[in-house]
VMD Tcl script that draws the C-alpha trace (Angstrom):
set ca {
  {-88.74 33.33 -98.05}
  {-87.33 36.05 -100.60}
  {-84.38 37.88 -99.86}
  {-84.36 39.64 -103.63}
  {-86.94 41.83 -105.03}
  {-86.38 44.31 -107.79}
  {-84.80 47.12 -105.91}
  {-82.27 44.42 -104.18}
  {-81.34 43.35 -107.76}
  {-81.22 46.69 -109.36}
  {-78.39 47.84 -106.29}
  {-76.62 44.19 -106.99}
  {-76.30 45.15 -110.58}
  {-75.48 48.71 -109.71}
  {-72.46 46.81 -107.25}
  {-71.66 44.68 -109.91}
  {-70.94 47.28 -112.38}
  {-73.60 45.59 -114.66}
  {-75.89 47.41 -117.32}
  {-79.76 46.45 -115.49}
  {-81.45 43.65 -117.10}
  {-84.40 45.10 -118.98}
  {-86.67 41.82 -119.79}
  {-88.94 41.75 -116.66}
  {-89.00 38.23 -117.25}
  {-85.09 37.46 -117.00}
  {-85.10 39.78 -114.43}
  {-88.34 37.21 -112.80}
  {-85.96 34.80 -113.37}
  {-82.46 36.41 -112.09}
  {-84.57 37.55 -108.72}
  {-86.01 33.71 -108.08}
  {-82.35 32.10 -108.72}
  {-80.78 34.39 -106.56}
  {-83.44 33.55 -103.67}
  {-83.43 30.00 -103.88}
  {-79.52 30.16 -103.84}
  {-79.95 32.73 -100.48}
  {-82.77 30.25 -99.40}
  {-80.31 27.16 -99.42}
  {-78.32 28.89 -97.32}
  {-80.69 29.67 -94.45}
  {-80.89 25.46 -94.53}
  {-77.01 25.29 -93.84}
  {-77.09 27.94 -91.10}
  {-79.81 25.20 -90.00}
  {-77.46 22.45 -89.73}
  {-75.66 21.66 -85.97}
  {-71.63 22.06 -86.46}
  {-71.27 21.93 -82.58}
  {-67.96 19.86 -82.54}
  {-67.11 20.42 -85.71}
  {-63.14 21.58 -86.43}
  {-62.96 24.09 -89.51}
  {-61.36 23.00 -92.03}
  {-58.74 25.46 -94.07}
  {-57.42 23.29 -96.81}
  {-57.88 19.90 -96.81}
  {-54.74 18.27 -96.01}
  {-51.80 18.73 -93.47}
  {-49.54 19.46 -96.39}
  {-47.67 22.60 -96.24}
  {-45.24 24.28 -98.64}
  {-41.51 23.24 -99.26}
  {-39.30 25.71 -100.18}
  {-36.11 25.62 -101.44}
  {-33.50 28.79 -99.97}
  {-33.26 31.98 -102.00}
  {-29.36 31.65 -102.72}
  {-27.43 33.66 -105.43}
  {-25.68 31.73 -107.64}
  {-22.64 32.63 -109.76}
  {-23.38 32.30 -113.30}
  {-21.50 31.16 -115.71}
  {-20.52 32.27 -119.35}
  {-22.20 29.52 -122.11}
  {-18.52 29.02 -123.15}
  {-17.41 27.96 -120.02}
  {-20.12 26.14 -118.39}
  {-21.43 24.63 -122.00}
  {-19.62 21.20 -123.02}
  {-18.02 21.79 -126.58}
  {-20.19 18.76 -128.43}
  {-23.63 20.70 -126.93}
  {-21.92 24.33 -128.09}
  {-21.22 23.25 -131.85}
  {-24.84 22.63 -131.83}
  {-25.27 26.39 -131.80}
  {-23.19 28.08 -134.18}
  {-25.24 31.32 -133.65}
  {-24.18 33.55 -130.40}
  {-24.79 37.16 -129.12}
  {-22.39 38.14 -126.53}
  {-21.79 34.66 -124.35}
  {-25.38 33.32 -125.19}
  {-25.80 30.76 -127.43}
  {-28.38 31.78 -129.45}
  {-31.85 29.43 -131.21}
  {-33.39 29.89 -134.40}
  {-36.98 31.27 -133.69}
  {-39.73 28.74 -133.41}
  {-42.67 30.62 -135.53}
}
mol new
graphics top color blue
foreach p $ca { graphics top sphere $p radius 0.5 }
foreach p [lrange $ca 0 end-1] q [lrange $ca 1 end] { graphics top cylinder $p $q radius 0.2 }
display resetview
């Protein structure tokens, strides 16, 4: 059963914000892939789910968040151990500053 013909894929492409297809035989081609794809489809609609839980992930997992708390900062002079700070001679206000990669 077909589902496309050329109007249906000329509105699709229209939807799509696609330039049409001119080649009548890639659009041949475009109209038959898009009906066997709608015909597949029809077959699952086919298929008995009576008992059948949806499913909406896959696993019972959920999320683990950590609380949104402000933290005082620290200056790099204070919170830095000296041996790590004489690594970076170079600072701009109380950052320590590193020499560019590239």
């Amino acid at each position: 059963m077909s589902y496309i013909d050329d109007k249906v894929l000329s509105h699709l492409f229209k939807l799509a914000r696609i330039d049409e297809e001119q080649d009548p035989v890639r659009r041949e081609k475009l109209i038959s892939d898009l009906s066997k794809i709608l015909d597949h489809f029809s077959q699952l609609q086919e298929v008995d789910t009576e008992g059948v839980l949806p499913l909406a992930g896959g696993t019972y997992e959920s999320n683990v968040w950590r609380a949104d708390v402000s933290e005082e900062r620290l200056d790099a002079d204070v919170s830095t151990p000296p041996e790590l700070q004489a690594q970076f001679p170079e600072r701009e206000h109380s950052h320590l500053k590193v020499p560019p990669i590239f």
